[in-house]
Wavefront OBJ file of the C-alpha trace (Angstrom):
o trace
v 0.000 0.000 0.000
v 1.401 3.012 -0.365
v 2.423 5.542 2.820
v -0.538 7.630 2.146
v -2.882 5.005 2.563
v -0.846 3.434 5.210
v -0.864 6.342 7.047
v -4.859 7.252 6.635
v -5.691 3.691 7.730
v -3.709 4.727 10.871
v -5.713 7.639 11.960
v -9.046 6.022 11.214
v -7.855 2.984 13.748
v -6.983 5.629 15.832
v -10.597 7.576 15.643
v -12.083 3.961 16.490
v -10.312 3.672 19.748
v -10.714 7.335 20.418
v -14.588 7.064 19.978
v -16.038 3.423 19.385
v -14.421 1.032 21.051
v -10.785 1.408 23.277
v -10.291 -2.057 22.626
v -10.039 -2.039 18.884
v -6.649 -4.067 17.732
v -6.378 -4.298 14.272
v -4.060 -7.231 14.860
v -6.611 -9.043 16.295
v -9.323 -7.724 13.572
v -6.702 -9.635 11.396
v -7.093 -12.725 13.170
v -10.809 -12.563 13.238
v -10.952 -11.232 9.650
v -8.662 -14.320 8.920
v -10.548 -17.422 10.406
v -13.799 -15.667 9.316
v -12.957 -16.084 5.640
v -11.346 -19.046 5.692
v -15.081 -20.603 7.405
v -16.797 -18.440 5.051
v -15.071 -18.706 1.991
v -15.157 -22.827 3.180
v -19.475 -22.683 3.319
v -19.429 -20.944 0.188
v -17.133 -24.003 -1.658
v -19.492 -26.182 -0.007
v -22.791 -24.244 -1.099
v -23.418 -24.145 2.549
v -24.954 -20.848 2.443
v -27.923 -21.051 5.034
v -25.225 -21.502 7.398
v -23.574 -17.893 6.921
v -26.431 -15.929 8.078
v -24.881 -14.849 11.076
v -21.805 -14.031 9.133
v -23.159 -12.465 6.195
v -25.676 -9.584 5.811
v -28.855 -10.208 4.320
v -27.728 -8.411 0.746
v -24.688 -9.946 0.238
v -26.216 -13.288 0.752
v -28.720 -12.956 -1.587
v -25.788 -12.021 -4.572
v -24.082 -14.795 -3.759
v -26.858 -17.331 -4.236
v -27.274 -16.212 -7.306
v -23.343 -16.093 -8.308
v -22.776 -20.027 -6.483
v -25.800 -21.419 -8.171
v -23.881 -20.634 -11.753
v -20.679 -21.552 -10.830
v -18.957 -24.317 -12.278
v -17.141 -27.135 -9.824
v -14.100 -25.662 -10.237
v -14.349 -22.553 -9.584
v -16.230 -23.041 -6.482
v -13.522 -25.561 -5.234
v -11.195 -22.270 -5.534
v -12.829 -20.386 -3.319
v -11.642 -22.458 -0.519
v -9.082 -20.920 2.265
v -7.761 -23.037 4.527
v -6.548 -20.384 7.095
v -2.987 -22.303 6.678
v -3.106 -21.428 2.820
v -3.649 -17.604 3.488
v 0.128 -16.211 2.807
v -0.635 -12.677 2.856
v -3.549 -10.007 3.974
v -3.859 -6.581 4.102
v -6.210 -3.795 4.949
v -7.826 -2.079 2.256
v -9.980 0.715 2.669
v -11.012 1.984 6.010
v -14.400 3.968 6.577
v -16.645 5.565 9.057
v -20.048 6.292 8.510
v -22.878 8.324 10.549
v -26.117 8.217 8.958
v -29.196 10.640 9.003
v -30.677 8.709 12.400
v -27.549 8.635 13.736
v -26.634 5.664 13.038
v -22.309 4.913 13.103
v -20.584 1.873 11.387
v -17.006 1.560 10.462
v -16.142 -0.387 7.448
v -13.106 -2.289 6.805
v -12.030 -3.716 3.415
v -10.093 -7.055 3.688
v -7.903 -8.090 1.048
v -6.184 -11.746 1.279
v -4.337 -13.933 -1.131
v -4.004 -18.100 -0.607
v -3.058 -20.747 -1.706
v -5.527 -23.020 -3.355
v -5.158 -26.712 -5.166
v -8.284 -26.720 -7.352
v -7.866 -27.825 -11.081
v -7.993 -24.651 -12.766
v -7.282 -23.840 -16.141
v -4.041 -21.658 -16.546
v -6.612 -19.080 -18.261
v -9.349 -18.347 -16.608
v -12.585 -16.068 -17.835
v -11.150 -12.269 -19.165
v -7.944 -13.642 -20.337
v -6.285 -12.838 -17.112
v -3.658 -15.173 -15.915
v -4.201 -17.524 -12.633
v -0.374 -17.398 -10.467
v 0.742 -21.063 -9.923
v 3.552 -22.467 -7.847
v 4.690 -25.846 -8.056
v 5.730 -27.514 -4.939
v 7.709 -30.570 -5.188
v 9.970 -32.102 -7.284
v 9.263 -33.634 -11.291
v 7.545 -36.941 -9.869
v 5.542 -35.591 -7.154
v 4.291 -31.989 -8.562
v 0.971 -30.077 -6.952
v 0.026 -26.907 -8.482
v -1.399 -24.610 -6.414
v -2.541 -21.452 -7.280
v -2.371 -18.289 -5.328
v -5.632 -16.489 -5.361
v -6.888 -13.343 -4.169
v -10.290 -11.962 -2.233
v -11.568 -8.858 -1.114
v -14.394 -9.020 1.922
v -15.887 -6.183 3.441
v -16.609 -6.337 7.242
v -18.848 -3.609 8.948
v -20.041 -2.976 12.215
v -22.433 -0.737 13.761
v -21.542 0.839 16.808
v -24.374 3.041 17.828
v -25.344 2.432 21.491
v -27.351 -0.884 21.872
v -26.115 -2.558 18.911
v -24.646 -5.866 18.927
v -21.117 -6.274 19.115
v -20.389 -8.161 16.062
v -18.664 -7.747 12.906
v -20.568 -8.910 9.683
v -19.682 -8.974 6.138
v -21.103 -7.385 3.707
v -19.167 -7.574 0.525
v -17.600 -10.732 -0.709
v -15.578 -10.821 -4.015
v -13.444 -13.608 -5.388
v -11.766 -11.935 -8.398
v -11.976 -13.936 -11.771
v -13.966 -17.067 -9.826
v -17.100 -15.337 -8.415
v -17.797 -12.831 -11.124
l 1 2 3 4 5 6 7 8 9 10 11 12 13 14 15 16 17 18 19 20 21 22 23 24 25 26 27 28 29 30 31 32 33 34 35 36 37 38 39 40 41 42 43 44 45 46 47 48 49 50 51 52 53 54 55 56 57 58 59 60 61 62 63 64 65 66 67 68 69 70 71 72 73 74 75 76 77 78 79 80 81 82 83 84 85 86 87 88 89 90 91 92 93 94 95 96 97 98 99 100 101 102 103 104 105 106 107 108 109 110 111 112 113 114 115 116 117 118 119 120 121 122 123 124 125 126 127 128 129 130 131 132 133 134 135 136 137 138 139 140 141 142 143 144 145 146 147 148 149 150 151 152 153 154 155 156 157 158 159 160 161 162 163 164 165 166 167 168 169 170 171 172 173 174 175 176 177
């Protein structure tokens, strides 16, 4: 990311402990942000999707029941992350809202990029080429390819709200389009 970013993302972690919640880690948003999509993005592979209510608001349920049920095997067996397969994960955009009631939510953006075994073709839909790394030597090859997802996790932290985080955006670039 670059230092601008880097640096905004700072001050709006700082304005959540200042004025939501003291608490607020964003290490341990990482963790939670972590084993959250690996279950989720696990349910989805697995077109277990009545199961991520609690997890996943209302609209970005419905999308994805309409983007699994056309998916081919495949692609769905890519969006599986173990949480041992995510190498890498970053925050993307960070965002406070107030609405007219007055309403507050913060927003984080999520990116992460794993590891996944699923047959895939080296080209996948819009020409865009699929990483792969080969572990192993001539006899014993695995090709894995190293994937990349973007979910969205909100909470609403006007008084007498529920603690919890949800997500509301989920995108699998190139598999859940």
């Amino acid at each position: 990311t670059s230092p601008l970013m880097w640096l905004r993302t700072r001050f709006y972690y700082l304005l959540i402990r200042l004025y939501f919640d003291q608490d607020f880690s964003i290490e341990e948003f990482t963790r939670g942000a972590k084993q959250a999509f690996s279950l989720v993005s696990k349910l989805l592979s697995q077109r277990k999707l009545d199961l991520l209510e609690e997890l996943v608001s209302e609209e970005a349920l419905k999308v994805l029941k309409e983007k699994i049920s056309l998916l081919p095997d495949n692609h769905r067996d890519a969006l599986a992350a173990d949480i041992d397969a995510i190498m890498y994960t970053t925050e993307g955009d960070v965002r406070i809202y107030y609405d007219d009631d007055g309403i507050k939510f913060v927003s984080i953006l999520m990116r992460f990029w794993y590891l996944n075994g699923a047959n895939l073709p080296d080209e996948v839909p819009g020409e865009t080429k699929v990483f792969q790394i080969m572990f192993g030597d001539e006899s014993t090859k695995e090709k894995k390819h190293l994937l990349t997802a973007n979910y969205e996790f909100q909470r609403e932290f006007t008084e007498g709200a529920k603690p919890d985080w949800t997500i509301t955006r989920i995108e699998h670039p190139r598999l859940l389009e």
